[in-house]
N, C-alpha and C positions, 0 to 999 in steps of 0.2 A: 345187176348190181354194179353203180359205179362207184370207181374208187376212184379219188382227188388226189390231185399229188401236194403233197403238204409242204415240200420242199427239205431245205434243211432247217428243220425244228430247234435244234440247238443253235444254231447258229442265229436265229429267229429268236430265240431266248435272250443269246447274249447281247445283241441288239437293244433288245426291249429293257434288259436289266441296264444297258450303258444309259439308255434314254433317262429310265427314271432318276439312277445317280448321279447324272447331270440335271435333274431337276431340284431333287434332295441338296444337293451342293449350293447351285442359285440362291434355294431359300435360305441355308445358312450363312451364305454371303450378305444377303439380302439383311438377315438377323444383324450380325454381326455390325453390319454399315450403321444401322438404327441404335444397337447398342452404343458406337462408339460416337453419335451426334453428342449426347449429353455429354457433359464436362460441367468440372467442379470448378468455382469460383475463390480464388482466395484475395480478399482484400487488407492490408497493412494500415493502422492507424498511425497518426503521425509520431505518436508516442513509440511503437512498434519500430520506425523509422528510426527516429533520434537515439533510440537503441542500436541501430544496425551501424549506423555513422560512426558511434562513440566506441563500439565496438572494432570495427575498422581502425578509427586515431589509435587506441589502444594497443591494437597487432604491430602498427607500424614503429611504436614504441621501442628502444631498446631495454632488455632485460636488465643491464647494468648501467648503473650510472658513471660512465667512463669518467667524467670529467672531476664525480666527486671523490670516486674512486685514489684518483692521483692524487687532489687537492689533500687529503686525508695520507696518503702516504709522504707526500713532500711534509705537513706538520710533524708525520713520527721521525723520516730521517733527520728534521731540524730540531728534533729535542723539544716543538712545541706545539703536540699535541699532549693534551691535559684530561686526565679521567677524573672527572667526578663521583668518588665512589657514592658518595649521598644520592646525587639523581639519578643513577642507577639500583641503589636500594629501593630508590622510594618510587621509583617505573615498577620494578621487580614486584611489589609488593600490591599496587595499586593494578597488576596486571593480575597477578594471585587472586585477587578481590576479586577482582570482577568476573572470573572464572567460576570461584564459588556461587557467585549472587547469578549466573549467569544458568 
């Protein structure tokens, strides 16, 4: 009877298991590359654009109107600014309206 020397078996396992997990890896690398060729396309109509623009002039805008601001304070401290109570009833009123119809 002869016996063979098998050598180290374990050792000969963990081998063969490193081999195939570096195969199993490849292919999901492999996977992976394929998945990430596709890419989505997005395209802007000029309408979408002249949007983006106007929205931009807009940002760069100031929130307050500095200039009217003063022009409206110099009238109060010179005694000539003037309230019309009528076209503010009739804003008031015309603005009520159209909240209901609204």
């Amino acid at each position: 009877m002869k016996i063979t020397e098998t050598g180290n078996s374990l050792t000969e396992l963990i081998s063969q298991y490193k081999i195939n997990e570096k195969k199993a890896s490849s292919e999901d690398d492999k996977q992976a590359a394929d998945s990430v060729v596709q890419e989505d396309k997005v395209s802007l109509s000029s309408t979408a654009r002249d949007i983006q623009q106007a929205e931009k002039a807009i940002e760069q805008l100031p929130d307050v109107r500095e200039e009217k601001v003063q022009e409206l304070k110099d009238q109060i401290e010179a005694g000539k600014y003037n309230v019309n109570g009528e076209k503010i009833a009739g804003k008031m009123l015309s603005e009520s309206l159209l909240d209901v119809i609204a």
